[in-house]
N, C-alpha and C positions, 0 to 999 in steps of 0.2 A: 331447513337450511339448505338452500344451493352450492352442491360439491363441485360441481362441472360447470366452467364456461368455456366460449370460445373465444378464442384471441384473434383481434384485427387489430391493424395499425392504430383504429381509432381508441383501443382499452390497452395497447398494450402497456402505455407508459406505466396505468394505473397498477393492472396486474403485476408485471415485471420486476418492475419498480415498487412500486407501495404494497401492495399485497404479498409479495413474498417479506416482509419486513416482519409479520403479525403468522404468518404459513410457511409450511414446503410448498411451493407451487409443481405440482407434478405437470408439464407441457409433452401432452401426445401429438404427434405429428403423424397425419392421417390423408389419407385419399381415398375418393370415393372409387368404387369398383375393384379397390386392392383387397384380396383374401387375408389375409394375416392383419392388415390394420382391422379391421372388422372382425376379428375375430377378439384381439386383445382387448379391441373399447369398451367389452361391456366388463370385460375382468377387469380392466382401471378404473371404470365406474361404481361399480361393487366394493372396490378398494377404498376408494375416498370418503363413498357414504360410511365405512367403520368411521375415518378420521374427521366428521365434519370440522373438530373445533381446531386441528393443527395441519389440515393436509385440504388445497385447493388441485382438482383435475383442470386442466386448462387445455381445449384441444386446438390442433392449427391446422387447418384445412390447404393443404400445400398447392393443391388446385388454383385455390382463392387468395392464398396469402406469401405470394414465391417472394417478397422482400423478407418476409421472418424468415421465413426456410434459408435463406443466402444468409441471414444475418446470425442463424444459429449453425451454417456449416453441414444441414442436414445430407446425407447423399443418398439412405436406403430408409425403406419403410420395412414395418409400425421403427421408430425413432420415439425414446422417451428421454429428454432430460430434465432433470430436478434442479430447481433454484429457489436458494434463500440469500436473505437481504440481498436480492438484487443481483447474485453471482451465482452461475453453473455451478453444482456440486458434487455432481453425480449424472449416470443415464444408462441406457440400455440403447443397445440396435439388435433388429432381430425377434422372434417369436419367444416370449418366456411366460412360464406358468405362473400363476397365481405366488405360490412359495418362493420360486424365486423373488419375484417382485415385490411381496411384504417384508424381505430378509433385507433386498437392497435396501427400501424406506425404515427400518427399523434402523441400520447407522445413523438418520439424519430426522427421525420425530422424536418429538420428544417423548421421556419413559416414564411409567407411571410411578417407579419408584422417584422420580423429579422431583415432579408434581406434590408429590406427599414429604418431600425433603425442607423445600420450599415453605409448604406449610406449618412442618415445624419448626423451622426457623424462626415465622410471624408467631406463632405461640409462646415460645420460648421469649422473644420479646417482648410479650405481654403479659408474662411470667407464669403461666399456664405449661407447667411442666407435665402436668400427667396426660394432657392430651396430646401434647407433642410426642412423648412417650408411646402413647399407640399408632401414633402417624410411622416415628423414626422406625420401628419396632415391625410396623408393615412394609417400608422402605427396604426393611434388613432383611427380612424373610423373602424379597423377590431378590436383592443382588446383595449377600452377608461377603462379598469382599471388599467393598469401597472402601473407603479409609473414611469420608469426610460422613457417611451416613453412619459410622461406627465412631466417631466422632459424638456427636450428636448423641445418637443413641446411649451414648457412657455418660454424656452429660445430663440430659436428663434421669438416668440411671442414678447414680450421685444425690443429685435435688431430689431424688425419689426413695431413697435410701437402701438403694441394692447397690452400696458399695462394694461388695466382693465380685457382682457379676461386673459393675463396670473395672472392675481393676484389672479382672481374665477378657475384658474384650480389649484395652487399652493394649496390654500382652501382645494382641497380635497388631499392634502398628508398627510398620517400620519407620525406618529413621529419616526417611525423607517427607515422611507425612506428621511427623512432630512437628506441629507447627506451636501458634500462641494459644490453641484453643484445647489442644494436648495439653500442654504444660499449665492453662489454667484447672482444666479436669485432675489432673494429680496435685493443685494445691488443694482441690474442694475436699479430694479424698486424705489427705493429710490431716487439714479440719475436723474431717468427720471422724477421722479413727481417736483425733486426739477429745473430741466431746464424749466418743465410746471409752476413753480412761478416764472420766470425771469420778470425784473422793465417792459421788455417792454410789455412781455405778459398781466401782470397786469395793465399797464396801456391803454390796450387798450379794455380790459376786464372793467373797471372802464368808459372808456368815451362811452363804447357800452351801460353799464346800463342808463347811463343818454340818451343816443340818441338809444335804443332799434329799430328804423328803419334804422340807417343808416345802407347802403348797402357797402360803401366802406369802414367800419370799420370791417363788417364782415369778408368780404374778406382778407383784411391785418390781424387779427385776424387768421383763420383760417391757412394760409400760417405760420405764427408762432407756431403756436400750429404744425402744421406738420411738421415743422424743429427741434419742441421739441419732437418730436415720440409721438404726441397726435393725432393719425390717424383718431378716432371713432370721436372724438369731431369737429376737420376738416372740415369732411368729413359733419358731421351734418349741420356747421356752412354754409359750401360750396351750400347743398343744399337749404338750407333755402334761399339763395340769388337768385338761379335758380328758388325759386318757385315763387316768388316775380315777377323778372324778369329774361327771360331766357336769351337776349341777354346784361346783365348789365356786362360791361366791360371785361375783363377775363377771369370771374369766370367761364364761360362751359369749356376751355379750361385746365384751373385749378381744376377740378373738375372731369375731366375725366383725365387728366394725373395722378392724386394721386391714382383715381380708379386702373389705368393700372401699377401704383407703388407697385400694391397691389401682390403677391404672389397669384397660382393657387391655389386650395384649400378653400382660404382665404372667410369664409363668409358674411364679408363683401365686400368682393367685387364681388358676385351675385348680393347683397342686393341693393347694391349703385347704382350698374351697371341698374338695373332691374328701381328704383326708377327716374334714370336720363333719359331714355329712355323711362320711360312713359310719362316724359315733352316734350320731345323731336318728338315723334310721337304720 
């Protein structure tokens, strides 16, 4: 893919104009024989090839092309300005390194936690919660303060049934990011805590306090609580009956499929993972 062109009056509508619509257009403005513009070109060059699919180099030969140079106001060389949809956004004048000049383009490319936000949003609309799950999940582990990727991330958390973990991420939104998609996340979690007090859940929560060993009430327990999206509690319940006894009825086979139920990303299902496989071997 071609990072670098140059601009004459004849492309420039195209570039300017159309191609910053879809890119950053980074425009170097260059002279031949000048030391410092030949110095930077190959460091913007270098720069671009990272960005092929969001960042276009565009050089202007000030020599060859003195109407763009009048028309961008240029007065000193290497001259870098940045344009998207069509409008100045940014630039440099003057000699800068490498670091400076990815720090300036990182305000204005797009970020990869974006990109994977985006996608889980088209997931989530196609009701594919557990992969959105690992997208939002790797979202949050590059920038864990956004609101709307902590958003997301709670909501699929919810559909996924680590309602205790979305309830402590919900915890840190403030009040100007409660929006409709907050206040839907606290009605799911509402739902779900009210299906974790169903007659039967409780009543087998009730005959486990009395019989606190039996092993086939954990199990049946545990299986309810996971059909009520109580995953953490489950999961707990599940191994506690593996630790007791490993090969007691079911429960490895039930204990590892809720594991493998679990969304990539998902910390607890390292945890669980990790915890069943030290019985195990």
């Amino acid at each position: 893919m071609n990072t670098s062109i140059n601009i004459t009056l004849e492309n420039f509508q195209q570039v300017i104009v159309q191609d910053s619509q879809e890119k950053l257009v980074m425009i170097e403005f260059w002279a031949e024989g000048h030391a410092p513009s030949q110095e930077i070109a190959p460091v913007l060059a270098n720069i671009a090839k990272r960005y092929p699919d969001s960042l276009l180099h565009a050089r202007v030969d000030c020599q060859a092309q003195p109407e763009i140079v009048q028309q961008f106001g240029v007065r000193g060389l290497p001259t870098v300005i940045l344009v998207k949809e069509g409008q100045p956004v940014d630039g440099f004048a003057g000699p800068q390194n490498e670091a400076q000049i990815i720090d300036l383009l990182s305000k204005h490319l797009p970020k990869a936690e974006d990109e994977m936000l985006m996608q889980a949003h088209e997931l989530i609309s196609e009701g594919n919660y557990q992969q959105a799950y690992t997208l939002a999940k790797q979202a949050s582990d590059l920038d864990n303060k956004r609101a709307d990727i902590k958003l997301i991330l709670a909501d699929c958390q919810v559909e996924l049934g680590q309602v205790s973990q979305a309830k402590t991420l919900l915890a840190t939104i403030g009040l100007v990011d409660q929006d409709a998609l907050y206040k839907s996340i606290l009605g799911k979690i509402e739902l779900a805590e009210q299906a974790a007090e169903s007659p039967e859940i409780i009543a087998l929560q009730e005959q486990l306090a009395a019989d606190p060993d039996n092993l086939e009430l954990k199990v049946k327990l545990a299986v309810q609580l996971h059909q009520a999206n109580q995953v953490e509690e489950a999961l707990a319940l599940a191994l506690a009956v593996l630790i007791k006894d490993l090969n007691f009825g079911d429960a490895k086979k039930l204990t590892l499929d809720m594991i493998n139920a679990l969304p990539d990303g998902d910390p607890l299902k390292s945890k669980y993972r990790r915890k069943v496989y030290s019985l195990l071997y």
